[in-house]
Phi, psi and omega in degrees: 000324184301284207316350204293105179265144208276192190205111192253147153257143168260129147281017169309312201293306172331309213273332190271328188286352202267334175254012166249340192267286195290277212299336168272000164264314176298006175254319172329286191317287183318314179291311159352276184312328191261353181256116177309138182312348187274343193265343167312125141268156226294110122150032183259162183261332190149162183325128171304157182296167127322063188337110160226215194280298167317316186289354193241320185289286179317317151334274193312293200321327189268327179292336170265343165273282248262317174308291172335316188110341184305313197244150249197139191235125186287141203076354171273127194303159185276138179235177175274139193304170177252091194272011184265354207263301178307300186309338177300322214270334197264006176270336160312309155289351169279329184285345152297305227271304171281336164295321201273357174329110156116324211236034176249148177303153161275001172252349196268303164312301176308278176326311168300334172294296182297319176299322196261351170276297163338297190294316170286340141321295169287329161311315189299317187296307178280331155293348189248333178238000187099130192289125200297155220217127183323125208283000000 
């Protein structure tokens, strides 16, 4: 049991993603309201977000939980995470991270920081054990 090594979560990263999660639906909403509905196109839910850096950070990040295995498409049978496809996605965000060094908000940084340390925790966790299996 001493050797056992524990697995700490920061819920921090929960609380910066729920609030990165409300400002990119209150922005969605906010463009929404204002582009007339004529302007849709046919089998679309409604206008695109504002492309900025968070909306690009949220991207790879689902694209690296969906590789992990962390996120899932409902009805679709469970597969082995793809860790070379998450590792691509979270070598991405590194390379963001390191070109935008210098020119980011101090909340646009801060997120990145915290999504690329979360995401490299879990990867490891998964590589090394495998997807923890519903309580």
């Amino acid at each position: 049991m001493a050797d056992e090594k524990k697995l700490i979560i920061d819920e921090d990263w929960k609380k910066q993603a729920q609030q990165e999660k409300e400002v990119l639906a209150a922005k969605e909403k906010q463009e929404k309201d204002k582009a007339p509905e004529a302007d849709e196109a046919p089998g679309r839910s409604g206008p695109l977000p504002e492309g900025d850096l968070l909306a690009l950070v949220n991207m790879l990040t689902t694209q690296a939980l969906f590789a992990m295995g962390v996120l899932r498409v409902e009805g679709q049978d469970d597969r082995e995470p793809d860790l070379e496809m998450a590792r691509y996605n979270i070598d991405m965000l590194e390379v963001l991270e390191e070109k935008t060094k210098g020119n980011l908000t101090d909340q646009e940084a801060q997120v990145l920081k915290n999504t690329l340390s979360e995401l490299r925790m879990g990867f490891v966790q998964i590589a090394e054990h495998g997807m923890p299996q519903p309580e």
